[in-house]
ZAMARGU-4260 file (C-alpha; in steps of 0.2 Angstrom, whole numbers, plus 5000, padded with zeros to 4 digits):
<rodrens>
0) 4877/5034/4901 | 4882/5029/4918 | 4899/5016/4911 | 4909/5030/4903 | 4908/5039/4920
5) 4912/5024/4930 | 4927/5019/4918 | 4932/5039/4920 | 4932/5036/4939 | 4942/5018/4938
10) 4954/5028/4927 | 4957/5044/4940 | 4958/5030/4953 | 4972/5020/4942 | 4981/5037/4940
15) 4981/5039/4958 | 4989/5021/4960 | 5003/5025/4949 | 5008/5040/4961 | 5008/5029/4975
20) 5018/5015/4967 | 5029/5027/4963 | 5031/5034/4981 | 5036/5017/4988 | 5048/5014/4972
25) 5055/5029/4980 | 5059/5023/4997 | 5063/5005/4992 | 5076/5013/4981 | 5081/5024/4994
30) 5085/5011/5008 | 5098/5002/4994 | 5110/5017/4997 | 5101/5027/5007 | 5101/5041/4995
35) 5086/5052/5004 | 5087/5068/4994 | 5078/5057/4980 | 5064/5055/4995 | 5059/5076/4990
40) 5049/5068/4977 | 5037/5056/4991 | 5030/5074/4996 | 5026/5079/4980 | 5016/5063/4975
45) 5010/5062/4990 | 5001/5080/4985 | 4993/5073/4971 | 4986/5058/4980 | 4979/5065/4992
50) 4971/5080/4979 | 4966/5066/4970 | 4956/5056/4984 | 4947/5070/4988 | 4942/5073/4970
55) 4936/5055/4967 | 4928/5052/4983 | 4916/5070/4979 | 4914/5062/4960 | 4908/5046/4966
60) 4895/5054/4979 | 4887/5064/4966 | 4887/5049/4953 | 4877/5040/4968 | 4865/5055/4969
65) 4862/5059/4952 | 4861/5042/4945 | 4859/5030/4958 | 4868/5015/4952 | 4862/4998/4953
70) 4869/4979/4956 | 4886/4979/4946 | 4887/4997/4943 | 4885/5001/4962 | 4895/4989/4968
75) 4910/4997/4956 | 4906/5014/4964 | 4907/5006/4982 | 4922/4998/4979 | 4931/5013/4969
80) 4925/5023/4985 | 4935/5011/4998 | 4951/5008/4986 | 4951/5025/4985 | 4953/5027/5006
85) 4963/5013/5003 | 4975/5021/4991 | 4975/5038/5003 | 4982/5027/5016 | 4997/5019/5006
90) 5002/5036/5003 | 5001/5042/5022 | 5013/5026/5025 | 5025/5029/5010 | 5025/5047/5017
95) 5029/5041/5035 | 5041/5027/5027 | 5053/5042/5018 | 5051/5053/5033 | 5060/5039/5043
100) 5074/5035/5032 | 5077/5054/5031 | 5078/5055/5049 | 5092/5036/5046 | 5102/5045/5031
105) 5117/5046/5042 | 5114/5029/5051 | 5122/5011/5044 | 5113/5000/5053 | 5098/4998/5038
110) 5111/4989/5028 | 5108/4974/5039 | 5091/4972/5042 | 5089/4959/5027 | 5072/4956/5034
115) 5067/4974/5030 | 5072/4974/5013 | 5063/4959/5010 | 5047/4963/5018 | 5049/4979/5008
120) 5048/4970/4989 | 5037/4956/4996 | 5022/4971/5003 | 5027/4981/4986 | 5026/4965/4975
125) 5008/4961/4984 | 5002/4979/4980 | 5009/4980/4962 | 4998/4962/4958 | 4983/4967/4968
130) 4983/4982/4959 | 4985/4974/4943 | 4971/4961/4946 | 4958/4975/4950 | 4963/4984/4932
135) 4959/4966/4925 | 4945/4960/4936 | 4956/4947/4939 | 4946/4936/4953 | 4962/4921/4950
140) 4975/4931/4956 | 4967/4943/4969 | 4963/4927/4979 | 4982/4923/4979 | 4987/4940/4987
145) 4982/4935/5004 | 4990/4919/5007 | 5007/4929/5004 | 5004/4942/5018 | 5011/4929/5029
150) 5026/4928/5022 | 5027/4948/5027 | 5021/4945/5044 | 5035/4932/5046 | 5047/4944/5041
155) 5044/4957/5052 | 5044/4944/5067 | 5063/4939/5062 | 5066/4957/5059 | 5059/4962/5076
160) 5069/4947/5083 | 5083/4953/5077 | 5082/4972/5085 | 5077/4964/5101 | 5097/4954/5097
165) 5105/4970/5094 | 5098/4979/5108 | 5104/4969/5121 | 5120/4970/5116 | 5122/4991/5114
170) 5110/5005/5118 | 5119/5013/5105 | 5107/5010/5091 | 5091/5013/5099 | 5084/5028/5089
175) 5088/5019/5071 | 5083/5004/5079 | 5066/5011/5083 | 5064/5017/5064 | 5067/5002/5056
180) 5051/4997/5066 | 5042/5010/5061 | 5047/5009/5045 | 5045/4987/5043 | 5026/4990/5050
185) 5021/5003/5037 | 5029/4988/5024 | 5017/4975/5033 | 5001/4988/5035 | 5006/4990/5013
190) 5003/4971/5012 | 4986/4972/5022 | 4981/4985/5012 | 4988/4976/4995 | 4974/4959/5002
195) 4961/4974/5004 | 4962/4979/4988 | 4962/4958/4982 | 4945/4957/4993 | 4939/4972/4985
200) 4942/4964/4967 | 4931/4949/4974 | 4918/4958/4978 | 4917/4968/4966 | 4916/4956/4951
205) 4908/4940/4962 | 4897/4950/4973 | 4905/4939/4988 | 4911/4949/5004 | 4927/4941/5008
210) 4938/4948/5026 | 4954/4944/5030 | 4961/4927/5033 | 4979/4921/5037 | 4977/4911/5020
215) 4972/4914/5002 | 4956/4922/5000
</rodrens>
């Protein structure tokens, strides 16, 4: 009685995982061109996300109450309950993202931060597999997706190397300089999030609580 509600929860959850991908998709397509009007559409995901989050996180309380889940079964509710904060959270940031390049639409300087674009399909790359590998249960590749959030953290330090370049040479850049920032540590907070999402996966299928490391998990 209590699987078909769990596997109706995962699929609400996976629902609200597509809106999200989507929303980054969005900006990552966005920065090629800077082509904002198509970032309209982040608000309107960003709706249903957050709808959604409240939706699932009410389900999973009552399925707690009413049924009160044990081993297996409870640790799928626990961790559909923090993925789902978790998802809420990539949304916020590919809302903040889009906001950002909005407020860039006019600016060039984007189409030579190389290191942001990176970053961006590295962070997106991590959250697609992570994603993938919690549909699966797959404990092989969630403990990969850890290991590449250094490759992100790497980025963003050549990227914030590189501001740090062009700023001493003009003041002229400062405000588009301080969105690509803002914009390159939402990309690295998607990756941490992507290694949550890997650690949650862990858990849930092995039982073993697993926190960030600067390696695989």
């Amino acid at each position: 009685m209590l699987t078909p509600k769990i596997i109706d929860l995962k699929k609400s959850l996976m629902d609200m995982a597509g809106y999200i991908q989507k929303m980054i998709e969005l900006c990552i397509t966005s920065m090629e061109d800077m082509n904002t009007i198509i970032l309209d559409d982040v608000a309107y995901y960003e709706n249903k996300v957050n709808r959604l989050e409240l939706e699932i996180d009410d389900r999973c309380a009552a399925l707690i109450a009413l049924y009160q889940p044990e081993a297996k079964d409870l640790r799928y509710v626990l961790m559909i309950i923090k993925m789902n904060n978790d998802f809420e959270r990539l949304g916020d940031l590919a809302y903040k993202i889009s906001h950002s390049l909005k407020a860039m639409k006019d600016d060039s300087l984007i189409f030579s931060m190389t290191e942001l674009y990176e970053m961006a399909k590295k962070s997106y790359a991590m959250l697609q597999d992570s994603i993938m590998a919690f549909t699966d249960e797959d404990v092989t590749t969630s403990r990969t997706i850890g290991g590449r959030d250094n490759e992100v953290d790497k980025l963003y330090e050549e990227l914030y190397t590189h501001i740090k370049n062009i700023l001493k040479d003009t003041t002229n850049n400062i405000e588009p300089s301080l969105h690509i920032l803002r914009i390159a540590s939402k990309f690295e907070r998607i990756a941490d999030l992507a290694t949550n999402i890997g650690e949650s996966t862990i858990y849930l299928v092995e039982g073993t609580v697993i926190k960030h490391h600067n390696q695989e998990i």
